[in-house]
DODOLUM-408943 format. One record per residue (C-alpha): x, y, z; residue number from 0; chain; residue in one letter. Coordinates in nm, 2 decimals. Example, Ala and Ser with C-alpha at 12.3 -4.5 7.8 and 13.67 -1.06 7.14 Angstrom:
ATOM  x  y  z  i  ch  aa
ATOM  1.23  -0.45  0.78  0  A  A
ATOM  1.37  -0.11  0.71  1  A  S
***
This chain:
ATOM  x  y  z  i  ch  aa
ATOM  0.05  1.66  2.66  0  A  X
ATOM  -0.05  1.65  2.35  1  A  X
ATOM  0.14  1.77  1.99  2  A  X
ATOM  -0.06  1.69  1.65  3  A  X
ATOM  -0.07  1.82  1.35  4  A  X
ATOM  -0.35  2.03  1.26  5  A  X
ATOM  -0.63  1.84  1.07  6  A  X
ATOM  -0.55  1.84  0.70  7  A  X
ATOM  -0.23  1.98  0.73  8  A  X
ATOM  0.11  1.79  0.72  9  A  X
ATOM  0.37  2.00  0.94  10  A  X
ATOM  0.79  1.92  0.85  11  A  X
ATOM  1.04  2.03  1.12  12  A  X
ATOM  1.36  2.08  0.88  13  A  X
ATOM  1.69  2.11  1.08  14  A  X
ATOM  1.89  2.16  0.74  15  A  X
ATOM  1.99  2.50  0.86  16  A  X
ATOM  2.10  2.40  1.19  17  A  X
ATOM  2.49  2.43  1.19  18  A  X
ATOM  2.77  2.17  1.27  19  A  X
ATOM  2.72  2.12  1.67  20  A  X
ATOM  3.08  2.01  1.69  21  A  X
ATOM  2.92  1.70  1.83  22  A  X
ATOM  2.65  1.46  1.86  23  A  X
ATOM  2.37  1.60  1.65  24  A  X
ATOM  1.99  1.56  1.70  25  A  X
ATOM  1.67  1.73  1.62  26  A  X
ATOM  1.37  1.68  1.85  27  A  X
ATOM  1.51  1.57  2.18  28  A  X
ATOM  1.24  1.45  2.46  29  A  X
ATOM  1.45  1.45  2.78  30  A  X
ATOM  1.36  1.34  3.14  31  A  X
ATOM  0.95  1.39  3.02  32  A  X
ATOM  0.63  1.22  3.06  33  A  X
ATOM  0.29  1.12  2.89  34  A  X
ATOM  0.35  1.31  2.59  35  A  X
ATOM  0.18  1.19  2.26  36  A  X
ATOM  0.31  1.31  1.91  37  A  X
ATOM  0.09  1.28  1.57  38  A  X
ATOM  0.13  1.34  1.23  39  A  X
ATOM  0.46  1.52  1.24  40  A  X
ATOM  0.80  1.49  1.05  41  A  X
ATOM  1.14  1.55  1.13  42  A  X
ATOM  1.43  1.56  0.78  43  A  X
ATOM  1.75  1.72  0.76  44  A  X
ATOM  1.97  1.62  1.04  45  A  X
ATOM  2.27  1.61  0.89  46  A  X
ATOM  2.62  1.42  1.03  47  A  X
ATOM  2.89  1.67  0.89  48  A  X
ATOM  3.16  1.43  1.03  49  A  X
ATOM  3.28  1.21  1.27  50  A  X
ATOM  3.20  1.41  1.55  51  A  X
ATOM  2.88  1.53  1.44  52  A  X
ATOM  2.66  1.16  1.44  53  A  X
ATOM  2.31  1.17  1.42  54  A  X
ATOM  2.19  1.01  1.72  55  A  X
ATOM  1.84  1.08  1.62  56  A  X
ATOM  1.58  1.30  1.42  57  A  X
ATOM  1.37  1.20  1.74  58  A  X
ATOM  1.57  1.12  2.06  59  A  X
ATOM  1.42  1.01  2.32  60  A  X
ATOM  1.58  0.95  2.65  61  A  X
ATOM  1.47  0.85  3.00  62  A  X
ATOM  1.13  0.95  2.95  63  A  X
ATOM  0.84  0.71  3.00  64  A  X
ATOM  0.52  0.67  2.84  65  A  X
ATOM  0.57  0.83  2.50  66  A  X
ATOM  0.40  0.78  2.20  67  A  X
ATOM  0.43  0.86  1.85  68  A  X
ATOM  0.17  0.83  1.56  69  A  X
ATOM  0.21  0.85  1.23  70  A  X
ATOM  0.53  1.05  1.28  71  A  X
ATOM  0.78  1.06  0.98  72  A  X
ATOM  1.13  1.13  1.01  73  A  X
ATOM  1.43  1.11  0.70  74  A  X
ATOM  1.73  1.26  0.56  75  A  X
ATOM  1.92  1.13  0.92  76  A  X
ATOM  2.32  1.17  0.94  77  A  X
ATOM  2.22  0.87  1.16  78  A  X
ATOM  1.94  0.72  1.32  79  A  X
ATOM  1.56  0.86  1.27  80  A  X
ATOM  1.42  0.75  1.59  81  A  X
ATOM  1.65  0.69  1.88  82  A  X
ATOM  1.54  0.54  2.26  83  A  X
ATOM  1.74  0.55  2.54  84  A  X
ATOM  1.71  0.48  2.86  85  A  X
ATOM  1.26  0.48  2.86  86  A  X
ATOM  1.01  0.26  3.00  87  A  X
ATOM  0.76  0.24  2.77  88  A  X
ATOM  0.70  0.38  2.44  89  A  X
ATOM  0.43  0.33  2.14  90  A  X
ATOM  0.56  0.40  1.79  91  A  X
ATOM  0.25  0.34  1.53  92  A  X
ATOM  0.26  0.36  1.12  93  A  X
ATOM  0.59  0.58  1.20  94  A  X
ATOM  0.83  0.58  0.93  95  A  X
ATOM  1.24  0.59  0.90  96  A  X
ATOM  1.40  0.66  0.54  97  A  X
ATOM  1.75  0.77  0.38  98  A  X
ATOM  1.95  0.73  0.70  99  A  X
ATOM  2.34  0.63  0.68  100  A  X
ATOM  2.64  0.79  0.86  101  A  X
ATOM  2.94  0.77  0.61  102  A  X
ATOM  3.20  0.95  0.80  103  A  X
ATOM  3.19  0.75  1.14  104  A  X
ATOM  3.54  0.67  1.12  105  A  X
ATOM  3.53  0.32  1.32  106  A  X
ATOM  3.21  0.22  1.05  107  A  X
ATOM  3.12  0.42  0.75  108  A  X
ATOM  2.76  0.35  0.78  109  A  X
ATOM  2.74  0.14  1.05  110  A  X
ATOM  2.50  0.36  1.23  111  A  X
ATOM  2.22  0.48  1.01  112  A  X
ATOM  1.93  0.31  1.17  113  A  X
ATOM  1.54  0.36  1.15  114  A  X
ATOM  1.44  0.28  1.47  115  A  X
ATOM  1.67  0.19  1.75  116  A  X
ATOM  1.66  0.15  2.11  117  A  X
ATOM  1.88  0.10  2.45  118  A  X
ATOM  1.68  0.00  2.71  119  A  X
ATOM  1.76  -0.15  3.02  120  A  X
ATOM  1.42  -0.15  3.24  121  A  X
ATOM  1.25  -0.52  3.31  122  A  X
ATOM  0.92  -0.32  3.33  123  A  X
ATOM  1.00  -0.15  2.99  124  A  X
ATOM  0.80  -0.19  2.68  125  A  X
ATOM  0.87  -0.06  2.32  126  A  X
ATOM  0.54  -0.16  2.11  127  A  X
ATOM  0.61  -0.11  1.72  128  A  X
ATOM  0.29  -0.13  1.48  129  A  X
ATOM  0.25  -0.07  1.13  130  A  X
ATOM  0.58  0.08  1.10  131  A  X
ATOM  0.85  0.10  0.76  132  A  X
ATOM  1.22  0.13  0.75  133  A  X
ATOM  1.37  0.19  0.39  134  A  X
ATOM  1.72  0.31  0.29  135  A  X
ATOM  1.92  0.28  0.60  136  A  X
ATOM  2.30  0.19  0.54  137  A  X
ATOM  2.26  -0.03  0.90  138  A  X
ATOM  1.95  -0.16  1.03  139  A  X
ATOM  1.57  -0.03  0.98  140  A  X
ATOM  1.47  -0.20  1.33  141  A  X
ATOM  1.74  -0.31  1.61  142  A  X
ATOM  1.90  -0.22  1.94  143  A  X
ATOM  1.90  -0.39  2.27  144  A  X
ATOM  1.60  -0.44  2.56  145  A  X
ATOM  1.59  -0.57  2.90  146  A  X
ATOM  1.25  -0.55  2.90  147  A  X
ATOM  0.97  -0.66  2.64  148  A  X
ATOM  0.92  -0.53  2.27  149  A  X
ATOM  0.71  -0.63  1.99  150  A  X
ATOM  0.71  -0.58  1.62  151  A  X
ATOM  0.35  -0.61  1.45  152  A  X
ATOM  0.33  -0.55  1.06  153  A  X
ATOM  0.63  -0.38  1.09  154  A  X
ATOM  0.84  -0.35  0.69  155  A  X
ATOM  1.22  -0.35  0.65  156  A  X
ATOM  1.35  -0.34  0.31  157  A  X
ATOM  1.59  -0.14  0.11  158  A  X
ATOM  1.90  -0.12  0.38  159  A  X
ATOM  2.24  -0.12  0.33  160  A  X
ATOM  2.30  0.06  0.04  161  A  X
ATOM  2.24  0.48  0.08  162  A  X
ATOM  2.45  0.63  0.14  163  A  X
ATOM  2.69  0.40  0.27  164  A  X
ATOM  3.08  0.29  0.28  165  A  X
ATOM  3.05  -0.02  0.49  166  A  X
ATOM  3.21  -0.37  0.38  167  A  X
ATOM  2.87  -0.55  0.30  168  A  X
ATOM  2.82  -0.67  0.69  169  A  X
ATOM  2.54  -0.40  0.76  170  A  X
ATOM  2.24  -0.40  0.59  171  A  X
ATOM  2.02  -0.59  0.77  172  A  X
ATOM  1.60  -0.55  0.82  173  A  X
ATOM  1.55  -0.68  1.23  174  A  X
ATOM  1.85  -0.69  1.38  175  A  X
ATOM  1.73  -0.73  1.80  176  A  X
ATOM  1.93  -0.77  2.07  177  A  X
ATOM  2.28  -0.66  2.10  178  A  X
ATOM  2.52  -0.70  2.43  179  A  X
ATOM  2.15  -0.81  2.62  180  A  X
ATOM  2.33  -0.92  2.95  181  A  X
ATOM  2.02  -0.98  3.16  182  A  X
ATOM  1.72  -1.01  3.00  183  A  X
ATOM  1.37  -1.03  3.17  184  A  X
ATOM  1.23  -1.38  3.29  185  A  X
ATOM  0.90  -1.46  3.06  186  A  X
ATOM  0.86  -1.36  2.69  187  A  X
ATOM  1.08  -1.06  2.60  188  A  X
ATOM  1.06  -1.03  2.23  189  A  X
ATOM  0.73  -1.10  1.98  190  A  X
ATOM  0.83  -1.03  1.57  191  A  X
ATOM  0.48  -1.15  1.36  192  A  X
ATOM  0.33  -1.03  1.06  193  A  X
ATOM  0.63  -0.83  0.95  194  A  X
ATOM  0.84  -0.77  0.65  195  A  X
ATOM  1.21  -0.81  0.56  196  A  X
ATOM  1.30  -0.80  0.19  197  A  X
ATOM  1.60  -0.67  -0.08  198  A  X
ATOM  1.85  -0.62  0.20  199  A  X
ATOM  2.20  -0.67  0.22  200  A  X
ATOM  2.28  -0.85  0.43  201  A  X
ATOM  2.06  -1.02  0.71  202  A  X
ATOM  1.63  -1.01  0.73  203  A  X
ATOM  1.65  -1.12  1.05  204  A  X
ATOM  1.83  -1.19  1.39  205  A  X
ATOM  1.87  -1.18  1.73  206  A  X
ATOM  2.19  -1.08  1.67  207  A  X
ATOM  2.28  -1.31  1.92  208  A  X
ATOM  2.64  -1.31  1.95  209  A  X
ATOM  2.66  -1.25  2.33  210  A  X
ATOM  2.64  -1.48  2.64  211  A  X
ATOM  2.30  -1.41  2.69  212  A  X
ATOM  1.91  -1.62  2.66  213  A  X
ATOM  1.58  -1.50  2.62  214  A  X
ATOM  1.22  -1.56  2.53  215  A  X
ATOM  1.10  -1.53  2.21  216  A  X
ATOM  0.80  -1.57  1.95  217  A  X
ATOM  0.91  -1.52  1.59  218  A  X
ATOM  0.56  -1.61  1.33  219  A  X
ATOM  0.41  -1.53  1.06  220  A  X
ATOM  0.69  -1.34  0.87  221  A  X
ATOM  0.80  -1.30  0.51  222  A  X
ATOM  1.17  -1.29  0.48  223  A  X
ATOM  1.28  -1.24  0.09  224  A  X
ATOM  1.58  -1.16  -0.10  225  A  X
ATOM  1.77  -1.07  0.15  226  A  X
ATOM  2.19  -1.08  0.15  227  A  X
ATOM  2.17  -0.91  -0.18  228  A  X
ATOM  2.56  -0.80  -0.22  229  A  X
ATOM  2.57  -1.21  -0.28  230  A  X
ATOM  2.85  -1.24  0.01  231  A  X
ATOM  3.09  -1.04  -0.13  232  A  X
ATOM  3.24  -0.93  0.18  233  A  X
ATOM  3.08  -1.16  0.46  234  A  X
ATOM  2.96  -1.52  0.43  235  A  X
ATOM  2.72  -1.35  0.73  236  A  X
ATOM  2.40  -1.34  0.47  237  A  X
ATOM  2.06  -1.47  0.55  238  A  X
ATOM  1.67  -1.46  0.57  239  A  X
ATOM  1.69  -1.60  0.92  240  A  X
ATOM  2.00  -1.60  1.13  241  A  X
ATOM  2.04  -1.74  1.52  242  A  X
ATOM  2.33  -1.90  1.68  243  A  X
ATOM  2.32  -2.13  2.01  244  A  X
ATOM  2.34  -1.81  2.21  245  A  X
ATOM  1.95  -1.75  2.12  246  A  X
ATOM  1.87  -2.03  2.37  247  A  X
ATOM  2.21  -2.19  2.50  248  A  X
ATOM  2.07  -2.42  2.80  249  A  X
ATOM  1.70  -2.52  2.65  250  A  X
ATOM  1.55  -2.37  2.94  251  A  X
ATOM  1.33  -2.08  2.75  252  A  X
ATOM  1.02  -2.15  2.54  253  A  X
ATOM  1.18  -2.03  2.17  254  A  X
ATOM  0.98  -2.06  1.87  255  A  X
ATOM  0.98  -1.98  1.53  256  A  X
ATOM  0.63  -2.06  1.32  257  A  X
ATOM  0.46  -2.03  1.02  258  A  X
ATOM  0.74  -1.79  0.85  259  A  X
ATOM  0.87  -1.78  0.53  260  A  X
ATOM  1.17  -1.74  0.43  261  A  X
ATOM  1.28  -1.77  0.07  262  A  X
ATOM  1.53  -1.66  -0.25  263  A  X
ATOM  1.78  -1.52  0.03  264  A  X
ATOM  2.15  -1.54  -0.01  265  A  X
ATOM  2.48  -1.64  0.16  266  A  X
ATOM  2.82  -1.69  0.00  267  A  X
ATOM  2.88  -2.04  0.06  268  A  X
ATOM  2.51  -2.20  0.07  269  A  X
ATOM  2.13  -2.17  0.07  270  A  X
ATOM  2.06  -1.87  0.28  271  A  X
ATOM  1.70  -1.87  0.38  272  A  X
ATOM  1.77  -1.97  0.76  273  A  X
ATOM  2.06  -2.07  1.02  274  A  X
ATOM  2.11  -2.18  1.37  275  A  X
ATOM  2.34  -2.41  1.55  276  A  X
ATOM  2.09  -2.44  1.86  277  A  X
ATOM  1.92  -2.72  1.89  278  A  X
ATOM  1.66  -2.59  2.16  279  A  X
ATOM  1.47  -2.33  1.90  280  A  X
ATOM  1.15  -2.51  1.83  281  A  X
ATOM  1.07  -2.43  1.45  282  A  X
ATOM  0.71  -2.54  1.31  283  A  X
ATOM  0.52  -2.46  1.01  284  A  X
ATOM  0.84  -2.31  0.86  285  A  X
ATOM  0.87  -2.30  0.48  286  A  X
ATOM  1.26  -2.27  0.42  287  A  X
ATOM  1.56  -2.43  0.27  288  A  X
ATOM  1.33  -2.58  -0.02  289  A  X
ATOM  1.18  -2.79  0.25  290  A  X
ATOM  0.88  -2.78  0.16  291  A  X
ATOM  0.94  -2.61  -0.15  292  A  X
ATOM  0.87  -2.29  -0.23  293  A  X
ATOM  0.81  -2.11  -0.61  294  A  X
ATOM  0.71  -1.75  -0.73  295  A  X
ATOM  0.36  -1.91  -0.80  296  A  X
ATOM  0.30  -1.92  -0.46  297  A  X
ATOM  0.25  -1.55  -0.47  298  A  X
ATOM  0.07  -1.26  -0.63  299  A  X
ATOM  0.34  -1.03  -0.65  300  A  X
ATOM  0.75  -1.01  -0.51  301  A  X
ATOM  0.78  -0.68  -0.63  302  A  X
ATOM  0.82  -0.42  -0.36  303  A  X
ATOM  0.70  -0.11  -0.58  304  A  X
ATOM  0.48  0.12  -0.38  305  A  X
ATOM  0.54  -0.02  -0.01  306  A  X
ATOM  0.76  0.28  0.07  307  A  X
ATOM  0.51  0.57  -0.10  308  A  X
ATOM  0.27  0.74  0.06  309  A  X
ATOM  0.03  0.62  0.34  310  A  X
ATOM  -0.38  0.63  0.26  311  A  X
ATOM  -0.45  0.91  0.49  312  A  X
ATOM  -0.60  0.71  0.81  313  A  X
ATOM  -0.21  0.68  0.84  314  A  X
ATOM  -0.20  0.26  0.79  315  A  X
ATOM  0.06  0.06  0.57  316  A  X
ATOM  -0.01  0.13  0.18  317  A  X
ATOM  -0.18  -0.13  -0.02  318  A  X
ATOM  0.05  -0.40  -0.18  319  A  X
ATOM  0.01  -0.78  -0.29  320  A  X
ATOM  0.35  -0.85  -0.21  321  A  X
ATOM  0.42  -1.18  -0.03  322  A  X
ATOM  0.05  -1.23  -0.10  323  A  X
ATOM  -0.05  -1.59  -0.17  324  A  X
ATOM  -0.19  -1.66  -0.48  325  A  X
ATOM  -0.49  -1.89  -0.54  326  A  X
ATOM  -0.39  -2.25  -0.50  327  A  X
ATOM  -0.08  -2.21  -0.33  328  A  X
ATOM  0.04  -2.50  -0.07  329  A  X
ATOM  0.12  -2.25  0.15  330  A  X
ATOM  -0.22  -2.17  0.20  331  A  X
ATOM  -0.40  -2.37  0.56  332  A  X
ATOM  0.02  -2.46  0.59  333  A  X
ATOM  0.06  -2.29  0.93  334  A  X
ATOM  0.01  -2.42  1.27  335  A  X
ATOM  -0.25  -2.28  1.53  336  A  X
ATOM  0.02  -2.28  1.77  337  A  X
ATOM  0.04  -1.84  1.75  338  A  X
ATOM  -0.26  -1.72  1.88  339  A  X
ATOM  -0.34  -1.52  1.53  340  A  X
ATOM  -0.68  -1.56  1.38  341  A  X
ATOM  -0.73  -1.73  1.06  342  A  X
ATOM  -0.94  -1.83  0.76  343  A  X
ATOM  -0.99  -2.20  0.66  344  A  X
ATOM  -0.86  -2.51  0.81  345  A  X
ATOM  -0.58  -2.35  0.95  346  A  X
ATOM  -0.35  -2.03  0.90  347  A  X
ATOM  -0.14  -1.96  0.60  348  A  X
ATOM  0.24  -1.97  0.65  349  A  X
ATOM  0.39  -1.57  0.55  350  A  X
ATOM  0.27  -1.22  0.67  351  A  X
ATOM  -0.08  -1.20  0.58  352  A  X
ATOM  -0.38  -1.44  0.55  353  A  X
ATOM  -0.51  -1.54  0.18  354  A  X
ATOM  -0.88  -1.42  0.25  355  A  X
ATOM  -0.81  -1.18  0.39  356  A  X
ATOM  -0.80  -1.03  0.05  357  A  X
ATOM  -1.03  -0.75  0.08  358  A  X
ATOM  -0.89  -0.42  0.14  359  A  X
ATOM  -1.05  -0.06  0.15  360  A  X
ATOM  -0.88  0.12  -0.14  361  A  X
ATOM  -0.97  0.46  -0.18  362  A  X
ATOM  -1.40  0.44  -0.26  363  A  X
ATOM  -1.39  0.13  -0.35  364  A  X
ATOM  -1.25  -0.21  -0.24  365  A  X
ATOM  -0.94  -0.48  -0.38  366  A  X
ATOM  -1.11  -0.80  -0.41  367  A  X
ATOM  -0.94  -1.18  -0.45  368  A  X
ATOM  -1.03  -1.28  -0.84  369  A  X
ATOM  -0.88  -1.60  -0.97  370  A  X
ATOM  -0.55  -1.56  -0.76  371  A  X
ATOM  -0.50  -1.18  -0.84  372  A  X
ATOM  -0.65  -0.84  -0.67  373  A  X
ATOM  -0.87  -0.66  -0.87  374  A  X
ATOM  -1.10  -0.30  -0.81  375  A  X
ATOM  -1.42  -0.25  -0.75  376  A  X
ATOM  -1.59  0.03  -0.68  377  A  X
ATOM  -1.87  -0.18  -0.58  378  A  X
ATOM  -1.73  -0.34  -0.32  379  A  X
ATOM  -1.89  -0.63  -0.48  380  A  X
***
């Protein structure tokens, strides 16, 4: 079953009328359904009116299997945007999640504005996220907790922490994947590449591993910038990249982190690109901790401006040259071929996105790679 907007038209469900339910608060709930596909729709408006009244999600879905949503929008969330409990498999692609926070939770002011956010405790499950954005969510833009399998591809966090939002400095975070997992599934359970987490307070990216539990997972080619923003005020908790022994406790799962960078982060009492006490994470290709070194000449742009405006109107990611590498960079043919992504030259780049890769549609014309820096042609030549 099928609900798409109608060609050219761009249809807004607005719940800001709805009144104070007196308790949780939602506005497009999908209960107990079945092969449904959403596209081009948005949710706003959902508001939390006070402790009672949390936002558990513009979209809520809950045990339902095989759902999918496309280039579905939702903001303005006393809460969370998109919310998944309890499904089996689910498809969110070039989706987007803004201005979500929940100041009057009484246990954590803002502690519970999420983007995207799942519970999910199928093996057989699968939550695919592609070519999605979180911005301006006093929590989290990505997290939750999966028995099963997910994967983040191209996938942006940045902005979070901030609207909205009463909490101490400890949320704010871009990925934050895998709280109270108690018994994951055997074989690879969690794939983050090609994805985004810059400007936010606290963490760009976790496990958030601080239970008894192990799984497998692929973490590569990532950018991870600027993140732990608030400088530690309140937490010393502020990295790029955070783990604990608890992501692999016994050495028994095949962990690795490659061809990420993570750089200019913050913590309170020392360099906070990256952090583990487990020695059974197998990190290659990694550019962190000024080891190699890395400079703003390595890139064409760190300036996030336009990456949360609109999308072209096939619906993918807006063009930016942020994290790009710039011409000459030693970051470019850094990466191992240990991922499975294809690449130019002798071998991949380290960060989100290839340096040749340079030419991009852009409206009639193309952005082309000239000495180091994108220019337009209308050529395409």
């Amino acid at each position: 079953t099928c609900f798409f907007a109608y060609p050219g038209e761009k249809p807004v469900i607005d719940f800001s009328t709805k009144p104070n339910p007196g308790t949780h608060n939602y506005g497009v709930r999908i209960s107990y359904s079945t092969n449904l596909h959403f596209k081009g729709l948005t949710g706003r408006n959902v508001y939390q009116f006070d402790n009672a009244s949390y936002c558990v999600g513009i979209w809520d879905v809950t045990n339902s299997n095989n759902i999918k949503f496309d280039q579905c929008t939702g903001y303005n969330a006393g809460g969370g945007a998109f919310q998944v409990s309890g499904t089996d498999t689910i498809y969110f692609t070039n989706c987007d999640a803004y201005n979500c926070s929940d100041p009057y939770t009484a246990y954590d002011p803002g502690g519970g504005g999420f983007g995207f956010n799942w519970s999910q405790d199928s093996h057989d499950g699968y939550i695919i996220l592609k070519g999605c954005r979180a911005w301006n969510c006093s929590d989290v833009g990505f997290g939750g907790t999966n028995e099963g399998f997910i994967s983040l591809d191209s996938c942006w966090s940045m902005h979070n922490g901030f609207y909205l939002s009463n909490a101490d400095g400890v949320n704010g975070s871009g990925f934050k994947l895998g709280l109270n997992i108690t018994n994951p599934k055997s074989g690879l359970s969690l794939v983050v590449k090609n994805c985004v987490a810059a400007y936010n307070k606290a963490i760009g990216f976790t496990p958030n591993d601080n239970k008894d539990h192990n799984r497998q997972m692929h973490i590569y080619n990532n950018f991870i910038y600027h993140n732990g923003i608030d400088h530690g005020t309140y937490s010393t908790v502020k990295y790029g990249f955070f783990f604990t022994g608890k992501s692999d406790s016994t050495g028994t799962f095949n962990n690795w982190i490659r061809n990420n960078i993570s750089y200019n982060n913050y913590n309170k009492n020392n360099v906070g690109d990256y952090y583990t006490n487990s020695p059974y994470i197998n990190c290659e290709n990694n550019y962190w901790l000024n080891n190699p070194t890395v400079t703003e000449e390595d890139f064409v742009s760190l300036d996030t401006t336009g990456m949360m405006g609109p999308r072209p109107p096939d619906g993918s990611l807006p063009f930016t040259t942020f994290g790009h590498l710039s011409e000459g960079s030693n970051l470019i043919d850094a990466g191992t071929v240990n991922t499975g992504l294809p690449y130019n030259g002798k071998a991949p780049d380290v960060g989100w996105v290839e340096y040749r890769n340079a030419r991009q549609v852009f409206r009639n014309g193309y952005m082309i790679m000239s000495g180091g820096k994108y220019v337009y042609t209308r050529s395409g030549n």
